[in-house]
C-alpha positions in Angstrom: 175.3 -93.9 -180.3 175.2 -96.1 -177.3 174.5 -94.6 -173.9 176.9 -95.6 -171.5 175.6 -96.4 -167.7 177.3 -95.8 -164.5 175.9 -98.1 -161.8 175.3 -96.3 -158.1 176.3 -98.6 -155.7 178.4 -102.2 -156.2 176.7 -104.6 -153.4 174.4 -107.7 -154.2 171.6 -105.1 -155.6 173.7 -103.1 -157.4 175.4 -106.5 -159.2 171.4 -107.6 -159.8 171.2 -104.0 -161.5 174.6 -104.9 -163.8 173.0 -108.3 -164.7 169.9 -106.3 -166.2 171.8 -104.0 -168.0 174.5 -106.5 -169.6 171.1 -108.7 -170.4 169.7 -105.4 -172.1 173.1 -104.8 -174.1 173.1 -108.0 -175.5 169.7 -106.6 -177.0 170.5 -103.6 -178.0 173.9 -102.0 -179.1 172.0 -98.5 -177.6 173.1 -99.2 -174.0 176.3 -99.6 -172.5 177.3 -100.1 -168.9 180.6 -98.8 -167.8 180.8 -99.5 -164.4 180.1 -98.8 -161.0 180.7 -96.0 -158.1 180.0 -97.0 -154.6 181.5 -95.1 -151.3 182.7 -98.2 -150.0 186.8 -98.1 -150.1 187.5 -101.6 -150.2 185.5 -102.5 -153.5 187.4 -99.7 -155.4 189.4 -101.6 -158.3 187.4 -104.5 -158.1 186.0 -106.4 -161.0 181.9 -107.1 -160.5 180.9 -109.2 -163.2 183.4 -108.3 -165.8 182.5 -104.5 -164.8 184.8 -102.2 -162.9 184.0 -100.4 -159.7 185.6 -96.9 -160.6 186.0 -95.3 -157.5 183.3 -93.3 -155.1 180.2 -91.4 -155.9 181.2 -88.2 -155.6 184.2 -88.8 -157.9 181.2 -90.1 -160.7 181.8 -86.4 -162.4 185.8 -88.0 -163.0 183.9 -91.0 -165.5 182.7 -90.3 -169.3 179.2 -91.6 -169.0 175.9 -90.5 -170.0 173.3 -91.6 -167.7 173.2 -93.5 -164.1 170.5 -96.0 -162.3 171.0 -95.9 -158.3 171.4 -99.3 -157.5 170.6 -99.6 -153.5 168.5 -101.5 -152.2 167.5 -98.8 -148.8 164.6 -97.2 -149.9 165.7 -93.9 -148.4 169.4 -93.9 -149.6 167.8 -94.8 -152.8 165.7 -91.5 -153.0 168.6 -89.7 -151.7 171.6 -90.4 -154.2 169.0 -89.8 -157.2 168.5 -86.4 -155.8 171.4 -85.7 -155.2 172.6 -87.1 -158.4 169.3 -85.4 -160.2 170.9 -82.4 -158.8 174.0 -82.1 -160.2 172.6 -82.9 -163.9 172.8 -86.7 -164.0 170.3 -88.2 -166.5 168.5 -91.8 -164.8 168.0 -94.9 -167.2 165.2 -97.3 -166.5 166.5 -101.0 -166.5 164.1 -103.3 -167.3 165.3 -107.4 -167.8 164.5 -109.1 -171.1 162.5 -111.5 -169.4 159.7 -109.1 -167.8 157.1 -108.8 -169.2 155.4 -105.4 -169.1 152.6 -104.3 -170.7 152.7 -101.7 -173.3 150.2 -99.4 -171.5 152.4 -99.3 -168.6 153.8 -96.2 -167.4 157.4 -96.7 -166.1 159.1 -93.9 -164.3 162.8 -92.8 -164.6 165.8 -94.6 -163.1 163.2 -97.5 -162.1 164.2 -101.4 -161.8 162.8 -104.4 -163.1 163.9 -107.5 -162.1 163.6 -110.9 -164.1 160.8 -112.6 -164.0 158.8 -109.5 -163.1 154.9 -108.8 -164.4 153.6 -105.4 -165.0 149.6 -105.3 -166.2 147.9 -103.2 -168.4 147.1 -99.8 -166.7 149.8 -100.7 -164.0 151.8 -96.8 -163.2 155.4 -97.6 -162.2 156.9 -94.3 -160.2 160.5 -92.8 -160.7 163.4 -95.2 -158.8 161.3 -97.9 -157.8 162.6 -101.6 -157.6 160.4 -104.6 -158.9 162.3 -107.4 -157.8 162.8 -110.7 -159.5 159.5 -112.5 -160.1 157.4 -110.0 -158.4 154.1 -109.1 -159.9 152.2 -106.1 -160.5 148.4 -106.5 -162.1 146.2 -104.0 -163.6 145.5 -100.2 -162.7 148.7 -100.1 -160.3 150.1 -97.1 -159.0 153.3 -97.8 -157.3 154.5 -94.1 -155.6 158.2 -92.5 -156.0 161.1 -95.2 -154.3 159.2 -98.1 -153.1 160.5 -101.6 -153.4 158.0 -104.6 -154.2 160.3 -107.6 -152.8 161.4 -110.7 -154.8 157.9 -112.7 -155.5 155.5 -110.5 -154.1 151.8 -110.1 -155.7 149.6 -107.0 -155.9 145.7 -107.9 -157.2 144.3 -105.2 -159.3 144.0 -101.5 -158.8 146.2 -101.3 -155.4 148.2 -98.1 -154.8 151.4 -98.4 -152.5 152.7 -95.2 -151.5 156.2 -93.7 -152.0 159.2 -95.4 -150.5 156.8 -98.3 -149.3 158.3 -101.8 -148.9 156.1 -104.7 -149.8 158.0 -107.7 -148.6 158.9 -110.9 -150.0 156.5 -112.9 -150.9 153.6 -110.4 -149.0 150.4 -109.7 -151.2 148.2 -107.1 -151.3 144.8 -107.7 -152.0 142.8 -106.3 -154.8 141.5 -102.3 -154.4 143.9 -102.3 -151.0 145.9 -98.4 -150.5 149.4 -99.2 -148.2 150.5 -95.6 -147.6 153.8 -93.5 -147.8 157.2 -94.9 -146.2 155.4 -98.3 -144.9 156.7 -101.3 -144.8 154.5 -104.6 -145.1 156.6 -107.7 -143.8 157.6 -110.9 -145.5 154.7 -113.2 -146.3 152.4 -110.9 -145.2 149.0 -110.3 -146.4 147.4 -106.5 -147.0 143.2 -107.6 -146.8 143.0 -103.9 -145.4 144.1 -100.4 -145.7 147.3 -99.1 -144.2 147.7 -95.2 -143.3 151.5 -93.6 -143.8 154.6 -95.0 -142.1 153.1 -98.1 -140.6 155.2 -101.3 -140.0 152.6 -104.5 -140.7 153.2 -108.2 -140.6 151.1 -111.3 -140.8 148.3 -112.7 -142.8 146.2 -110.7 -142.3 148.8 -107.9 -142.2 148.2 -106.1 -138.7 150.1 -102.8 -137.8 152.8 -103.8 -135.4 154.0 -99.9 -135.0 154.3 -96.3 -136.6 157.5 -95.0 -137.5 159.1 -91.5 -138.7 
């Protein structure tokens, strides 16, 4: 029986999302996607490739499905619609593009993304509701925390940790053996030669903190 997917939000991330799933459909008659929901009024009716947007997320309940992915790109909304949505009973699907490549001793959380192009090493830990984005890399003995978001085409050497709802940038890297903490974001290009403590904003190569944040 296939399990039909509700998409949480409809923008451009959401739409990436949609691609992924359609791509993993064609695979495999086990997975259907249905649509979206997105609190946005002037999307509702629309057609986002080929899929409808059914209405807001609080009418999700009104829409036969059997699982969602939260498809926003905010790190905090993110975490915030799947608990919401965890709350209520939804079930999360992982969506993971043909063209990844993930190793099979990677752990992948719940309700995460994986964009194409995307590598995931051996040993590499993957938390719930994270977003790889297209052509990022992940090598060996990761642990990526709860939320976070490694940006289109960024690179993490082996054994880093990033903390939950951490943003790695595009195009940033983080060396090898390097901890960035909890709610952090790294900026675009930069590059992590050092440790970063929680909820620190850091650009440049090397990445320097710029400032804290809440």
């Amino acid at each position: 029986m296939s399990t039909r997917v509700i998409i949480v939000g409809a923008g451009g991330h959401g739409q990436v999302v949609a691609d992924i799933l359609l791509q993993m459909a064609a695979y495999s008659a086990t997975l259907t996607p249905v649509g979206y929901v997105d609190d946005d009024a002037s999307l509702a009716g629309r057609q986002q490739l080929g899929l409808p947007v059914l209405g807001k997320v609080t009418d999700i309940v009104a829409f036969e499905h059997d699982a969602v992915v939260v498809a926003i790109g905010d790190n905090r909304t993110r975490r915030t619609l799947l608990m919401t949505l965890q709350s209520q009973g939804e079930s999360l699907v992982t969506a993971i593009h043909p063209r990844a490549v993930v190793a099979s001793s990677a752990v992948i959380g719940a309700g995460a993304v994986l964009c194409a192009g995307v590598i995931v090493n051996p040993g590499a830990s993957i938390g719930v509701n994270v977003i790889v984005n297209t052509g990022a890399t992940v090598d060996h003995h990761n642990v990526i925390g709860d939320h976070a978001h490694i940006a289109p085409g960024a690179h993490l050497g082996g054994d880093v940790t990033i903390g939950e709802g951490t943003l790695i940038g595009i195009g940033a890297v983080v060396m090898p053996q390097r901890r960035v903490g909890a709610w952090c974001t790294v900026g675009a290009g930069g590059v992590v030669t050092r440790d970063l403590p929680d909820r620190v904003v850091a650009i440049g190569a090397p990445a320097r903190i710029r400032r804290t944040h809440a």
